[in-house]
Phi, psi and omega in degrees: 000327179287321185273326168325294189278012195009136216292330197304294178336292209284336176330299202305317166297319134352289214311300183285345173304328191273313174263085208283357197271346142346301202311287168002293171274312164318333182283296181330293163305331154327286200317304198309304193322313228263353175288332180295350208281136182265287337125102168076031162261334172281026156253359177260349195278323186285009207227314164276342167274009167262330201265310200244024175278328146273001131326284168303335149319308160303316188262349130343265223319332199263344191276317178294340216249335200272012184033039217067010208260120176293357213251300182303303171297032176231324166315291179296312191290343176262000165258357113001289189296326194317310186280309157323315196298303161305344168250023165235343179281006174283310195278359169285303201283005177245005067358275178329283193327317184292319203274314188298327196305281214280031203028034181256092173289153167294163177281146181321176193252116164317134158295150201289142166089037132256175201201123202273000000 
């Protein structure tokens, strides 16, 4: 299941469980990372437009709220992704697993500069 979902993705998403001042960016990257994925990538990608589709919410919600203070909004939001960073490496490895189970890779990826 880990190389299904490939060690870069979940590293990444570590990276940011542990170092929540991080998370932010590490989410960001996780996302790029997850098209690299053979297995259960468009339910880790739908997995990924809900996390940062509340993501992005939070950080509205914390910006009206953060009273001009940068420290403070970059705080709530990154312990937000922090806690996200972990519900998303749930929701990859159980997407690989479902997809390996039932024996469906996703299709290759188009080489970059053709077009469908």
């Amino acid at each position: 299941m880990l190389a299904a979902a490939t060690p870069g993705l979940l590293v990444t998403l570590a990276v940011g469980g542990f170092i929540w001042v991080l998370a932010p960016i590490t989410l960001v990257l996780a996302f790029l990372l997850s098209g690299r994925m053979t297995y259960g990538r468009k339910a880790t990608r739908a997995a990924f437009a809900g996390v940062l589709g509340l993501l992005g919410l939070v950080t509205l919600l914390s910006l009206i709220s953060a009273d001009g203070l940068f420290s403070q909004w970059w705080g709530t939001l990154a312990r937000w992704a922090c806690f996200l960073s972990w519900v998303t490496a749930a929701a990859a490895v159980l997407a690989a697993y479902r997809a390996v189970k039932h024996g469906q890779p996703d299709p290759p990826r188009p080489p970059r500069g053709t077009f469908r």
